[in-house]
Structures are given as C-alpha cells and as structure tokens.
N, CA, C, O and CB atoms as a CASP TS submission, in Angstrom:
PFRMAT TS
TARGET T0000
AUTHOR 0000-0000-0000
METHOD Language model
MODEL 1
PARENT N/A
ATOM      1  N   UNK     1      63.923 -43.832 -37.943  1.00  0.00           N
ATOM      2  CA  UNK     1      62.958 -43.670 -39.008  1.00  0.00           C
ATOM      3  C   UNK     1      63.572 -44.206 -40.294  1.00  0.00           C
ATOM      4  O   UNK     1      64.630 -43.736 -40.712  1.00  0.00           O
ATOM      5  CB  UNK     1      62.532 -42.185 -39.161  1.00  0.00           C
ATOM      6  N   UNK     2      62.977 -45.104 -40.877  1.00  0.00           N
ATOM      7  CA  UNK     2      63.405 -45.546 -42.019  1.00  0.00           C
ATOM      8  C   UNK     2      63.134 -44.410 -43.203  1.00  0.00           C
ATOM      9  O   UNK     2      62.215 -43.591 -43.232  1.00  0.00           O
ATOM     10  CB  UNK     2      62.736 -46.887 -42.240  1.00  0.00           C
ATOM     11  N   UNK     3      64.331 -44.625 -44.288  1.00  0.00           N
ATOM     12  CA  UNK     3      64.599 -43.911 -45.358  1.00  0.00           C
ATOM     13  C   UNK     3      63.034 -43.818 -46.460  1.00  0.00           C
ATOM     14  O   UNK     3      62.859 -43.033 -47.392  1.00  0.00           O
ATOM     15  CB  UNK     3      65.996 -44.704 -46.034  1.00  0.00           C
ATOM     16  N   UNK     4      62.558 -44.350 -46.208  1.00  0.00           N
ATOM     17  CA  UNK     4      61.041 -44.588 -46.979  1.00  0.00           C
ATOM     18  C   UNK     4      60.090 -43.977 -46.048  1.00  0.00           C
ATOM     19  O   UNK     4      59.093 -43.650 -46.693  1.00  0.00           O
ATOM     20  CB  UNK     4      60.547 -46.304 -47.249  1.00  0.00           C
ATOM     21  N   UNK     5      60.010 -43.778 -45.215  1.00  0.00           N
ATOM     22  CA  UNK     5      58.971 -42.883 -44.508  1.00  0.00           C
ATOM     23  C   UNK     5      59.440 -41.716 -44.480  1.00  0.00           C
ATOM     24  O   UNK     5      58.799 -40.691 -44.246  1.00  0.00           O
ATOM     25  CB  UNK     5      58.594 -43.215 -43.170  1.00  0.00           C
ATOM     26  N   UNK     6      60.357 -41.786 -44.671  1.00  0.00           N
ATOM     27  CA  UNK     6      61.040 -40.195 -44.679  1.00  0.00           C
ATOM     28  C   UNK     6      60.938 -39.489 -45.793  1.00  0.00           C
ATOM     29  O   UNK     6      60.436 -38.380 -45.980  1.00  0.00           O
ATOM     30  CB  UNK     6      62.512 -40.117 -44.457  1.00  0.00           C
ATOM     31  N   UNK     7      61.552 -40.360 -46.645  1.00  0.00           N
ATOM     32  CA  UNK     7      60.991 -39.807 -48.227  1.00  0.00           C
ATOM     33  C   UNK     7      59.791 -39.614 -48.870  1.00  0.00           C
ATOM     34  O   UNK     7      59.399 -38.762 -49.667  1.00  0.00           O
ATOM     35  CB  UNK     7      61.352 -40.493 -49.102  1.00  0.00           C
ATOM     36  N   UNK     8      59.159 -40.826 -48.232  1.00  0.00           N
ATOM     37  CA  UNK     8      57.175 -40.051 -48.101  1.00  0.00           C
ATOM     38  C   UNK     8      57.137 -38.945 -47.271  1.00  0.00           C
ATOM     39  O   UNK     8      57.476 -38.030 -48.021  1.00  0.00           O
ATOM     40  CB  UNK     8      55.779 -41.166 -47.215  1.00  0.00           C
ATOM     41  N   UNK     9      56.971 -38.568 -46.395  1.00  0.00           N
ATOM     42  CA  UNK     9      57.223 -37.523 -45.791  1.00  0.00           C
ATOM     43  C   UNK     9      57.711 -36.242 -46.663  1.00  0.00           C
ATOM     44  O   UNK     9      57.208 -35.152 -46.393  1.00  0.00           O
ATOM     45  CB  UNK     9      58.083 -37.921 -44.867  1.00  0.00           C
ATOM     46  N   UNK    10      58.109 -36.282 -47.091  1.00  0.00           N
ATOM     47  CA  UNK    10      58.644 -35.264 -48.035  1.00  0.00           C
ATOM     48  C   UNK    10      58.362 -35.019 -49.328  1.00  0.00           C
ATOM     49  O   UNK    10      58.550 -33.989 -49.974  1.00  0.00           O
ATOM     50  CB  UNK    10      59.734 -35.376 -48.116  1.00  0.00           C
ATOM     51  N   UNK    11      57.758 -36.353 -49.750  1.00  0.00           N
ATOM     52  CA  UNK    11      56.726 -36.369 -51.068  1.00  0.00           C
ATOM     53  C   UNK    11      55.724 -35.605 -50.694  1.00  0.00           C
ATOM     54  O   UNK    11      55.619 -34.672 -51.489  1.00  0.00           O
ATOM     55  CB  UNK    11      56.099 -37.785 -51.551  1.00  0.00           C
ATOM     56  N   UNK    12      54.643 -35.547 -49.545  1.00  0.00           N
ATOM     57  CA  UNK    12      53.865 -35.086 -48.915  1.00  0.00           C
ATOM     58  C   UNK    12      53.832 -33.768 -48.904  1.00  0.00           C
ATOM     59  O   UNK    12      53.151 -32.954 -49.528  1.00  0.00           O
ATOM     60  CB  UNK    12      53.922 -35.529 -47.975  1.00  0.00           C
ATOM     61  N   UNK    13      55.213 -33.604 -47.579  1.00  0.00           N
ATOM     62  CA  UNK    13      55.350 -31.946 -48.097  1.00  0.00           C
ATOM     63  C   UNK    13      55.021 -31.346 -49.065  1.00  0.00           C
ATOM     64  O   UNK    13      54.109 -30.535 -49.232  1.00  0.00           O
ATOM     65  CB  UNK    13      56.360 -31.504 -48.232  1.00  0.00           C
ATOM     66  N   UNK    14      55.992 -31.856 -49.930  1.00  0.00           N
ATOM     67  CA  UNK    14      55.922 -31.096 -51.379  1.00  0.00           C
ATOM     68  C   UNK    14      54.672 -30.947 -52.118  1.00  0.00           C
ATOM     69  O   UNK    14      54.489 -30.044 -52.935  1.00  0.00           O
ATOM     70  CB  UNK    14      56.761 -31.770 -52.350  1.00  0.00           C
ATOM     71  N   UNK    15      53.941 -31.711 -51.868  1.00  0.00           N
ATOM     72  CA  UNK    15      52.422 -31.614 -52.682  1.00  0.00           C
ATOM     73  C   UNK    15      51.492 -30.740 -51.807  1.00  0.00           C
ATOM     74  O   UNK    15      50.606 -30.102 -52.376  1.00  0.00           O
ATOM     75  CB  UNK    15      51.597 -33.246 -52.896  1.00  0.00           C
ATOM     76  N   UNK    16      51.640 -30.659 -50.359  1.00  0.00           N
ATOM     77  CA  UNK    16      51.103 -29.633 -49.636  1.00  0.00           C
ATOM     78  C   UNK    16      51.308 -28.315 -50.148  1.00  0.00           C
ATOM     79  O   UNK    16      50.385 -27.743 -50.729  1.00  0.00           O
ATOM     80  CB  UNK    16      51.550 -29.689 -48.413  1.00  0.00           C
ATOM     81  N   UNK    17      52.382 -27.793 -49.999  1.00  0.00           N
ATOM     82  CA  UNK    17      52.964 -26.773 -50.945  1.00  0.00           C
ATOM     83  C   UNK    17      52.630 -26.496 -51.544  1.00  0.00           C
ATOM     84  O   UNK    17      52.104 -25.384 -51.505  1.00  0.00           O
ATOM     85  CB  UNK    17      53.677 -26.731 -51.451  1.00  0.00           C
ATOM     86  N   UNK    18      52.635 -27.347 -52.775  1.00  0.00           N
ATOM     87  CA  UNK    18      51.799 -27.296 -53.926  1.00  0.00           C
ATOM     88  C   UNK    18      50.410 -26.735 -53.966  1.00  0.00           C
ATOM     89  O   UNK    18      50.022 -25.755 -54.601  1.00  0.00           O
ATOM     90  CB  UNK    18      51.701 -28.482 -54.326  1.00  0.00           C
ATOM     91  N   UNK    19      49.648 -27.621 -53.083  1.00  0.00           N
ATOM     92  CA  UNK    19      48.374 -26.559 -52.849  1.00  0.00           C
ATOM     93  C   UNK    19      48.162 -25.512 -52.207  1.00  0.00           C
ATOM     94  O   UNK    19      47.423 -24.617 -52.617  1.00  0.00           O
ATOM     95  CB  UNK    19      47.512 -26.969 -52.417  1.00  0.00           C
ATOM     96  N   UNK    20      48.805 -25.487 -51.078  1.00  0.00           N
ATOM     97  CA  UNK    20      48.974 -23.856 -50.496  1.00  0.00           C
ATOM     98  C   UNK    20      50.015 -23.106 -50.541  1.00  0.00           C
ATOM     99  O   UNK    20      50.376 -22.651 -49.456  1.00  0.00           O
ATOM    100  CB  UNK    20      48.803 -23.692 -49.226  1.00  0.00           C
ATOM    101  N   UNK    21      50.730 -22.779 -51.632  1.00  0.00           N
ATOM    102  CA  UNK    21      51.403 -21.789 -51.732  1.00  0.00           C
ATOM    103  C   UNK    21      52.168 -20.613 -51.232  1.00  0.00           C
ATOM    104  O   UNK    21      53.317 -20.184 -51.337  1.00  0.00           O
ATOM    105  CB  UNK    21      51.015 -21.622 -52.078  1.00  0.00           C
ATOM    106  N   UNK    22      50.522 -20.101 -50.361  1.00  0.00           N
ATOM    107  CA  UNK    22      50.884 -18.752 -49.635  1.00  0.00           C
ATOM    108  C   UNK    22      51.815 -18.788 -48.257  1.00  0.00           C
ATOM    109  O   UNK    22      52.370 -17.866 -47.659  1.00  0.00           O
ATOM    110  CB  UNK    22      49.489 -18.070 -49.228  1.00  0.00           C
ATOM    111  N   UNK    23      51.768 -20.174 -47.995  1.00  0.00           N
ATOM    112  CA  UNK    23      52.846 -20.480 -46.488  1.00  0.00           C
ATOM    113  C   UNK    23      54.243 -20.959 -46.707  1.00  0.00           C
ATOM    114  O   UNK    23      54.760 -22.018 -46.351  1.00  0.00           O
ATOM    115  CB  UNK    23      52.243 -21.759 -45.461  1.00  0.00           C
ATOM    116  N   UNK    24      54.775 -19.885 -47.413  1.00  0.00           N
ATOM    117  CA  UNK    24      56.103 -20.213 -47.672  1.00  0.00           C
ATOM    118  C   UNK    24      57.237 -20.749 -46.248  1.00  0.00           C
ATOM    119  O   UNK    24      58.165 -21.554 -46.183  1.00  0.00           O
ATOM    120  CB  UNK    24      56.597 -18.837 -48.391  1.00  0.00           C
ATOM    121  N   UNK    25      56.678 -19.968 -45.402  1.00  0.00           N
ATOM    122  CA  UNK    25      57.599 -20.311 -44.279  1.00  0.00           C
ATOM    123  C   UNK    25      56.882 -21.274 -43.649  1.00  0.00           C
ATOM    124  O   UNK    25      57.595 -22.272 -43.541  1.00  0.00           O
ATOM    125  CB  UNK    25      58.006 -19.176 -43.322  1.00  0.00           C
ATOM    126  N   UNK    26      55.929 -21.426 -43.236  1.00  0.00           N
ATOM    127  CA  UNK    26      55.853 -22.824 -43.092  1.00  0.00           C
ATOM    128  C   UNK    26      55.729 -24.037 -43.121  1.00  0.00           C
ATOM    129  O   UNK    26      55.373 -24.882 -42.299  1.00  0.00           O
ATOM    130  CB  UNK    26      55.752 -22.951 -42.947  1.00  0.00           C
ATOM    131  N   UNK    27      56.332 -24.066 -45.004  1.00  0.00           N
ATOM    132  CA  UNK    27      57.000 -24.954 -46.215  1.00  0.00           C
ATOM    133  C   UNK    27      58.530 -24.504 -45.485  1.00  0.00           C
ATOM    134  O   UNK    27      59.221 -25.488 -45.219  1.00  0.00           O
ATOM    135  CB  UNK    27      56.613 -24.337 -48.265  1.00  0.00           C
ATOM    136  N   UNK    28      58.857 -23.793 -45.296  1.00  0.00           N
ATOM    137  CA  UNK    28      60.463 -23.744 -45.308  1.00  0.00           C
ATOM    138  C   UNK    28      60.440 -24.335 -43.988  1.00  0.00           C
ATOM    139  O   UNK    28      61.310 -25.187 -43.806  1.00  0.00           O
ATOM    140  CB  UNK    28      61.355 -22.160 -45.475  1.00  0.00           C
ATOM    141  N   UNK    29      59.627 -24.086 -42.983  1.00  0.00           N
ATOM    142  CA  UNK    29      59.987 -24.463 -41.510  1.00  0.00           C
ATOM    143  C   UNK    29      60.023 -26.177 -41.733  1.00  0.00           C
ATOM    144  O   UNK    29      61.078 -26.810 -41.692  1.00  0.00           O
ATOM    145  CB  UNK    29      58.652 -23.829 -40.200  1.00  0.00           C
ATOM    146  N   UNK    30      58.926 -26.690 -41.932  1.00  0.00           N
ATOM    147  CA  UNK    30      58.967 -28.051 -42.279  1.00  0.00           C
ATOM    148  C   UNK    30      60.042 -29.054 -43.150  1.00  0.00           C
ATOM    149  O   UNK    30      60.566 -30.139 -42.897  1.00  0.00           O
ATOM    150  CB  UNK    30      57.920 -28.085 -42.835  1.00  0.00           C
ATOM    151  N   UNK    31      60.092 -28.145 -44.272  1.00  0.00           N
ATOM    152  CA  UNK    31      61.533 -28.670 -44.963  1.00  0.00           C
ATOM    153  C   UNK    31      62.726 -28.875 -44.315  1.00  0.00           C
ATOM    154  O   UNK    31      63.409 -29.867 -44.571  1.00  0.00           O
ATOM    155  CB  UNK    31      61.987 -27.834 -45.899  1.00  0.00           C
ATOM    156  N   UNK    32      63.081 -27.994 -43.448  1.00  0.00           N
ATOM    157  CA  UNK    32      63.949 -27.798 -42.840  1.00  0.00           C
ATOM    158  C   UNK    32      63.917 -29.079 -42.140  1.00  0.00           C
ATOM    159  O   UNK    32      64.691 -29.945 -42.548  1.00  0.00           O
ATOM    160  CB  UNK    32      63.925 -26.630 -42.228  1.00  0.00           C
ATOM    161  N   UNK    33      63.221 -29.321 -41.244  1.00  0.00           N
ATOM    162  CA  UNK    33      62.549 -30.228 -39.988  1.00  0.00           C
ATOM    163  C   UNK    33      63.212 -31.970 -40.642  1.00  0.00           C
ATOM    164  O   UNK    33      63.956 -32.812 -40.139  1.00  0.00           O
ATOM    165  CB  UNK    33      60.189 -30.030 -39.953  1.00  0.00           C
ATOM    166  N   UNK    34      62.369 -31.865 -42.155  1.00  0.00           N
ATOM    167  CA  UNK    34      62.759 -33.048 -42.487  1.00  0.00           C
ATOM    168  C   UNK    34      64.382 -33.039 -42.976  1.00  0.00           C
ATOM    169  O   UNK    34      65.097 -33.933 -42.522  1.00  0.00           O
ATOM    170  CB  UNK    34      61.764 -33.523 -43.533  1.00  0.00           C
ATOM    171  N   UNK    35      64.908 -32.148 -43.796  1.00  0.00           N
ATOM    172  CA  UNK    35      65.699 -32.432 -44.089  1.00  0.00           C
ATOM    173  C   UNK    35      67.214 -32.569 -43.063  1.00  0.00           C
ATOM    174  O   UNK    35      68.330 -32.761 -43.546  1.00  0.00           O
ATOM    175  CB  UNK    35      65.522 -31.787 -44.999  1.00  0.00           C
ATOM    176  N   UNK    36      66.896 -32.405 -41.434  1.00  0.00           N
ATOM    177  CA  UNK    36      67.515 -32.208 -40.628  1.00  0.00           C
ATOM    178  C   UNK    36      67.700 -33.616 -40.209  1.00  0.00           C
ATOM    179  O   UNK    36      68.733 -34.233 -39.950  1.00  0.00           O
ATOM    180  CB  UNK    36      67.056 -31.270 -39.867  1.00  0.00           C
ATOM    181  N   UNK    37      66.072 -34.094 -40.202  1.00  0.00           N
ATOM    182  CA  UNK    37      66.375 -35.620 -40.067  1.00  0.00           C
ATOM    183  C   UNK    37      66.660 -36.705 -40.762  1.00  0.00           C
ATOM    184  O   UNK    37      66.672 -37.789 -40.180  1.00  0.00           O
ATOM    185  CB  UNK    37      65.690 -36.046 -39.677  1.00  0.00           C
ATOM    186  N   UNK    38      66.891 -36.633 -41.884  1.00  0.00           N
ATOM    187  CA  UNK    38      67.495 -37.375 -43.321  1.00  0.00           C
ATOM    188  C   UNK    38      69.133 -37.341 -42.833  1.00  0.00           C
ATOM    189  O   UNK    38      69.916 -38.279 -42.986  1.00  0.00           O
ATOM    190  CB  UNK    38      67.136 -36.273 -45.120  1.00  0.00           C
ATOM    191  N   UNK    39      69.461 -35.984 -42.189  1.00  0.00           N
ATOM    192  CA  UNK    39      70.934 -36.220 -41.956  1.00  0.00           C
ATOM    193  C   UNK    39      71.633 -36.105 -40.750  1.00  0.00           C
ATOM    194  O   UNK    39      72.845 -36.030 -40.550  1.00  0.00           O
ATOM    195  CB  UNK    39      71.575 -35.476 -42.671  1.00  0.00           C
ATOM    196  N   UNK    40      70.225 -36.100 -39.602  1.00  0.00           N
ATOM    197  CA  UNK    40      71.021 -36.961 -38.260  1.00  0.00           C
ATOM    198  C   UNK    40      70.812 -38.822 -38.811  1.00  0.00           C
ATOM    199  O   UNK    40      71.715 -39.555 -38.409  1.00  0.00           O
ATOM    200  CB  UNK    40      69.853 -36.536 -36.232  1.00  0.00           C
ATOM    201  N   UNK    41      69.872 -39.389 -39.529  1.00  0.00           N
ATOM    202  CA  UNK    41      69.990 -40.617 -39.620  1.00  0.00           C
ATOM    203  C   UNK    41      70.909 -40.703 -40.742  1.00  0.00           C
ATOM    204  O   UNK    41      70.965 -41.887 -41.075  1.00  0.00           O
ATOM    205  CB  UNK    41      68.763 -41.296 -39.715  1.00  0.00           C
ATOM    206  N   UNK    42      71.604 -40.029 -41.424  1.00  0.00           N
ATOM    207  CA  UNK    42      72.906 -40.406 -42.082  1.00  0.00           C
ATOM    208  C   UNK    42      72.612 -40.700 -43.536  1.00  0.00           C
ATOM    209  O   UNK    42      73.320 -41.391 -44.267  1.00  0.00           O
ATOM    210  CB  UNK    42      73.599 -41.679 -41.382  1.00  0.00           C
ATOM    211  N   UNK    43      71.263 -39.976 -43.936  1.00  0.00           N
ATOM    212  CA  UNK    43      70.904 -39.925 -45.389  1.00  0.00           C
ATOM    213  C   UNK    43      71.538 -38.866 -46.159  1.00  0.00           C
ATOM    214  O   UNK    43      72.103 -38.038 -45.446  1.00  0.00           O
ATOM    215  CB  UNK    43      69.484 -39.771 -45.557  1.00  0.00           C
ATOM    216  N   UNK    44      71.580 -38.733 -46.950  1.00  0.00           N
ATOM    217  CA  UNK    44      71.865 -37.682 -47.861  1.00  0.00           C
ATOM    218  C   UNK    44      70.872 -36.807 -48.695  1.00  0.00           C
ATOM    219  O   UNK    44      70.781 -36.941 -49.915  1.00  0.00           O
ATOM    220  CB  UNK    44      72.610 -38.224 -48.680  1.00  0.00           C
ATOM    221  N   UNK    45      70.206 -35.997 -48.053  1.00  0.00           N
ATOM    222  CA  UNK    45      69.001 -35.351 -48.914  1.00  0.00           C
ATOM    223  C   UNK    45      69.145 -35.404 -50.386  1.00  0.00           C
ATOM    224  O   UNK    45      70.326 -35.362 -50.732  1.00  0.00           O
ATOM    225  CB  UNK    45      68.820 -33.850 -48.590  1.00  0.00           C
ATOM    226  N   UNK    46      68.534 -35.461 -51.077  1.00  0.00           N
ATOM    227  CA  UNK    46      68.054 -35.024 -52.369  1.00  0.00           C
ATOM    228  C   UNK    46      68.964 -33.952 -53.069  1.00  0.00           C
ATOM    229  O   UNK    46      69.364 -33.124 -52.251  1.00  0.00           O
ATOM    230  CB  UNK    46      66.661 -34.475 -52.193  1.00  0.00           C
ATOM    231  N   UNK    47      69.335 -33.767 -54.151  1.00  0.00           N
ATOM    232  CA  UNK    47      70.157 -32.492 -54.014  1.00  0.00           C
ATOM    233  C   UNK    47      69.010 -31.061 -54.347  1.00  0.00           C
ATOM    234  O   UNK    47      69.299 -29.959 -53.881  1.00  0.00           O
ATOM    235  CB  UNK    47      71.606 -32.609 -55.295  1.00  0.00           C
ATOM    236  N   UNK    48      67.980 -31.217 -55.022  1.00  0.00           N
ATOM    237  CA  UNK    48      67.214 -30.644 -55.149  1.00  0.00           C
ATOM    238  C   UNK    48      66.732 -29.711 -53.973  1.00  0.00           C
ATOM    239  O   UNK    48      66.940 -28.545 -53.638  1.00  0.00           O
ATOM    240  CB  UNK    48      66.578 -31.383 -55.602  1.00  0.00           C
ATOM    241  N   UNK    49      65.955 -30.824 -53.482  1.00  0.00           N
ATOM    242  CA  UNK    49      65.740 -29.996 -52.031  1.00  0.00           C
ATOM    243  C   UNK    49      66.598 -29.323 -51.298  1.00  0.00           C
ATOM    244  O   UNK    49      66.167 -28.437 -50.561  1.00  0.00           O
ATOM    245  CB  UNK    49      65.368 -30.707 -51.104  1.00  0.00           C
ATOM    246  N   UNK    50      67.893 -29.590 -51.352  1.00  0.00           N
ATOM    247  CA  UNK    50      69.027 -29.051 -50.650  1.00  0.00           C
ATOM    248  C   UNK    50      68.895 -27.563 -51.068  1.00  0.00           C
ATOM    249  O   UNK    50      68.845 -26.563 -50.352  1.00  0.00           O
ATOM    250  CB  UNK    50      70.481 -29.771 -51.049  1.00  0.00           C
ATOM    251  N   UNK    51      68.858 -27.671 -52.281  1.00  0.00           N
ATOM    252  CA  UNK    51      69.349 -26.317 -52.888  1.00  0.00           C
ATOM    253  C   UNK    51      68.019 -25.100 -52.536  1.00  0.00           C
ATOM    254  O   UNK    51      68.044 -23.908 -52.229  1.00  0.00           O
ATOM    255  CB  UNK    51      69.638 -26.576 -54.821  1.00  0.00           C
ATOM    256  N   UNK    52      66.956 -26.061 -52.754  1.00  0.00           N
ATOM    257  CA  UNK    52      65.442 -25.118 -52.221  1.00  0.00           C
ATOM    258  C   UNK    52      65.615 -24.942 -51.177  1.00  0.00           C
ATOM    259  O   UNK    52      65.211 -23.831 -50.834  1.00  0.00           O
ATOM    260  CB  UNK    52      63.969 -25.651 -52.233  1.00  0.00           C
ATOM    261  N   UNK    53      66.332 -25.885 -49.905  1.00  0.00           N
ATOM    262  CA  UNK    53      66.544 -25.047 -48.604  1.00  0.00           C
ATOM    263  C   UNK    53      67.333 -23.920 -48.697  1.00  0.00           C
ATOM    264  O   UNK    53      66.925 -22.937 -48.078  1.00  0.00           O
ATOM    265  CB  UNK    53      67.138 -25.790 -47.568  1.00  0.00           C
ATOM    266  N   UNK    54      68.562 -23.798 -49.438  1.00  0.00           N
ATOM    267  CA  UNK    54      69.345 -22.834 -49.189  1.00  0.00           C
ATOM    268  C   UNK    54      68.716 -21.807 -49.773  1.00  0.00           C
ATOM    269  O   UNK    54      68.899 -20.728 -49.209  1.00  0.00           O
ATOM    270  CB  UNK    54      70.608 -23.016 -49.553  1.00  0.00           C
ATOM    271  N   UNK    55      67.933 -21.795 -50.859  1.00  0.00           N
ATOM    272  CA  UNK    55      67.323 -20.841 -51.744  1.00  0.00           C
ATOM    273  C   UNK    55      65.890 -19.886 -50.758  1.00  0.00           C
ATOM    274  O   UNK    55      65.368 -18.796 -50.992  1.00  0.00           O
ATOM    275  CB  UNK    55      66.710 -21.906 -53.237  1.00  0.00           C
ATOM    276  N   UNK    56      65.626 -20.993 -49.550  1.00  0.00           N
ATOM    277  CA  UNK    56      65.136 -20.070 -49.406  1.00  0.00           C
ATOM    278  C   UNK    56      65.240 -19.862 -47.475  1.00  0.00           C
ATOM    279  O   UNK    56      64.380 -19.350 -46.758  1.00  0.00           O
ATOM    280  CB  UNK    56      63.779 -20.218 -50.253  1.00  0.00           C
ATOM    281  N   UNK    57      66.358 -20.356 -47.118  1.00  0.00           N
ATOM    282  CA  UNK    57      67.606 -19.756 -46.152  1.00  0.00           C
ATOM    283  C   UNK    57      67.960 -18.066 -46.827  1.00  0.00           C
ATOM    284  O   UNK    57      67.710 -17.024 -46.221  1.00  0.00           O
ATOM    285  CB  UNK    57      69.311 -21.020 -46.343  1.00  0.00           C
ATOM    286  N   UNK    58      68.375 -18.127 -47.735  1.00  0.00           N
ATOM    287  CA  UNK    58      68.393 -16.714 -47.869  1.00  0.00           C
ATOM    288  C   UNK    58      67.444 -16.087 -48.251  1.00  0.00           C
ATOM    289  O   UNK    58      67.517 -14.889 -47.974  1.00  0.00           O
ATOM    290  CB  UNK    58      69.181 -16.329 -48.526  1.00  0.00           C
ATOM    291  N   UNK    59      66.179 -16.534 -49.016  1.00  0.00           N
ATOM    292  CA  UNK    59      65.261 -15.649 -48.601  1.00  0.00           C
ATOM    293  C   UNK    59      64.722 -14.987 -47.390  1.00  0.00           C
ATOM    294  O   UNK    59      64.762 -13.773 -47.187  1.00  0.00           O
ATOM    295  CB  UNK    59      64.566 -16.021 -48.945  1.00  0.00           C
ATOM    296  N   UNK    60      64.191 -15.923 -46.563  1.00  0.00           N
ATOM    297  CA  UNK    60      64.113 -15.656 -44.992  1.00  0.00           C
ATOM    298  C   UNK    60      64.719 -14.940 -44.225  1.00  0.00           C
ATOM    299  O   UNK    60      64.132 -14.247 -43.394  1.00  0.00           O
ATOM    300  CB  UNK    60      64.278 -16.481 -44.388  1.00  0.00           C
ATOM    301  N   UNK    61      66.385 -14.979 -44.393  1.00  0.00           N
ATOM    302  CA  UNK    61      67.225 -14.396 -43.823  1.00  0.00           C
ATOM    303  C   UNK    61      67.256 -12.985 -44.193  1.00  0.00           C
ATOM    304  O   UNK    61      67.335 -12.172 -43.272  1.00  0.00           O
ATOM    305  CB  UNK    61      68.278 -15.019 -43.979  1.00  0.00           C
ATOM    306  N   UNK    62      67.197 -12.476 -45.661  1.00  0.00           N
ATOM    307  CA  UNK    62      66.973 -11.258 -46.192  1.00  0.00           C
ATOM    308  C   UNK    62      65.568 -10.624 -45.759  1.00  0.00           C
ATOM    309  O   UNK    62      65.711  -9.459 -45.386  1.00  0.00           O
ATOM    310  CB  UNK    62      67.103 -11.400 -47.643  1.00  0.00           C
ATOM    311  N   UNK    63      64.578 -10.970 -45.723  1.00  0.00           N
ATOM    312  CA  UNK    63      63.662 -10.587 -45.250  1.00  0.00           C
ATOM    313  C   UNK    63      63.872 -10.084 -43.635  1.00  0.00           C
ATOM    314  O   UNK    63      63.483  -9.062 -43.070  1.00  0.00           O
ATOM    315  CB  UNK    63      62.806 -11.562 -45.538  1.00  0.00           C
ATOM    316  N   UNK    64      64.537 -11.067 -43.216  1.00  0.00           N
ATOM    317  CA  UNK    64      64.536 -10.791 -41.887  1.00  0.00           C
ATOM    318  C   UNK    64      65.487  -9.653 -41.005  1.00  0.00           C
ATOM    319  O   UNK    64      65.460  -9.035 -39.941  1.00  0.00           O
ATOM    320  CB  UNK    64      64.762 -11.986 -41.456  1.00  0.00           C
ATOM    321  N   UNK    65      66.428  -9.847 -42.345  1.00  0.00           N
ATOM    322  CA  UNK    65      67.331  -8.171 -42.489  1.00  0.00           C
ATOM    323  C   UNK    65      66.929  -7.102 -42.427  1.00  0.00           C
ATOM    324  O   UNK    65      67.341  -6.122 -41.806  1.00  0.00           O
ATOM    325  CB  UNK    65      67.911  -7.798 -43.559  1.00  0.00           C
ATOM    326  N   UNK    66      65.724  -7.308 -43.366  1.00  0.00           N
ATOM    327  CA  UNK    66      64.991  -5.754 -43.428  1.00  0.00           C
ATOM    328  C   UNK    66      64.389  -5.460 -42.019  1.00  0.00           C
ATOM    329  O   UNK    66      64.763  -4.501 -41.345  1.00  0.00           O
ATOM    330  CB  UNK    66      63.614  -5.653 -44.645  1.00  0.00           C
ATOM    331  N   UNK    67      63.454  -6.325 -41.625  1.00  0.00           N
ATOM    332  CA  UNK    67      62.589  -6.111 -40.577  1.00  0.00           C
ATOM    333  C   UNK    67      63.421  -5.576 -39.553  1.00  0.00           C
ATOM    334  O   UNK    67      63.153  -4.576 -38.887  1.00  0.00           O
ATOM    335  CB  UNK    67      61.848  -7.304 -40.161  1.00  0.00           C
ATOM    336  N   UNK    68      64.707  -6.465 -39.427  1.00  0.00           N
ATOM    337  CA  UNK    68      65.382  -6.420 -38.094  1.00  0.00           C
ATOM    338  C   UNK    68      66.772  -5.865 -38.305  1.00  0.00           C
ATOM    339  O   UNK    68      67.675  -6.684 -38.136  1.00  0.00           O
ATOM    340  CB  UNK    68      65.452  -7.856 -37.406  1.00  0.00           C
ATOM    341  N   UNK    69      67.153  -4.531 -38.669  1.00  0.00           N
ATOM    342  CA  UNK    69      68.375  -3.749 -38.945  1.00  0.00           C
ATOM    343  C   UNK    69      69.211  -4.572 -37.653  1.00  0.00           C
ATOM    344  O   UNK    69      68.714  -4.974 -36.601  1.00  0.00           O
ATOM    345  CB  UNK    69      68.161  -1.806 -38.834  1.00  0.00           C
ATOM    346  N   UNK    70      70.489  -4.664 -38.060  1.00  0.00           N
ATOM    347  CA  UNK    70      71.470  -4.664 -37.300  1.00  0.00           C
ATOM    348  C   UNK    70      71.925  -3.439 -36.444  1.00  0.00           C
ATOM    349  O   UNK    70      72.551  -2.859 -37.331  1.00  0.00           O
ATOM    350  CB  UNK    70      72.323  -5.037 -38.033  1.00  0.00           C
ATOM    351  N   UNK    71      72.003  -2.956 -35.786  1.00  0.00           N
ATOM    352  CA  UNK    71      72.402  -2.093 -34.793  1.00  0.00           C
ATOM    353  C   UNK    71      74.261  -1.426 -35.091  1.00  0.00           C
ATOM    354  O   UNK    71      75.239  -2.019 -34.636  1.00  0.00           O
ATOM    355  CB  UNK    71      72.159  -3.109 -33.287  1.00  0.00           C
ATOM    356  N   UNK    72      74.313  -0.695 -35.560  1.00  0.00           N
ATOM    357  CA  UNK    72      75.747   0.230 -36.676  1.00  0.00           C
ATOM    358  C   UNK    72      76.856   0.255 -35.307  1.00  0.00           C
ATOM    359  O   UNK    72      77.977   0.747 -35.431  1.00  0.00           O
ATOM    360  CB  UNK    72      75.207   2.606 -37.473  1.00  0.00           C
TER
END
C-alpha cells in the first residue's frame, strides 16, 4: 500500500470521527488498524496520532480494568 493511500485513509478516519463522536472505540479500533500498517510497511506514523493512540490505549485499558478486576 502506498504511503498516500494510507495517509488518505487516515485523513478519512479522522473526519469520520469527527462526525460521530460517540464511537470512540471504534475510532480507536480503526486507528489502531491503520497505524499498524504505516509500520509493517516501514512508515513512521504521524507523531500526533501516535500519541492519540497511546492516549487512548490507556483509556481503554483503564476502562477495561474496572469492568474486568484482576483476580488478588
């Protein structure tokens, strides 16, 4: 996949988002998706986006803390 379809791709995203809001996770699932493939083909994401993945890697993950206690 060339670096320009990819980066459309992700322009896209982001304006999806933009209009629906309420699907945070599956804005994060997708982000993820792309930004996975930016760096099996040896791109370097954005740093922006990087940081919105991690930003909301730990959201998800905290959420998912609550729901799902660890076992003491």
């Amino acid at each position: 996949m060339a670096f320009e379809a990819l980066k459309a791709e992700l322009d896209l995203l982001m304006q999806t988002v933009a209009d629906a809001p309420e699907d945070r996770f599956g804005f994060y699932i997708q982000l993820k998706e792309k930004l996975n493939q930016a760096r099996a083909f040896g791109y370097t994401p954005p740093q922006d986006l990087v940081d919105l993945e991690a930003e909301l890697d730990k959201e998800f993950t905290d959420e998912n803390a609550e729901k799902f206690p660890r076992p003491s």
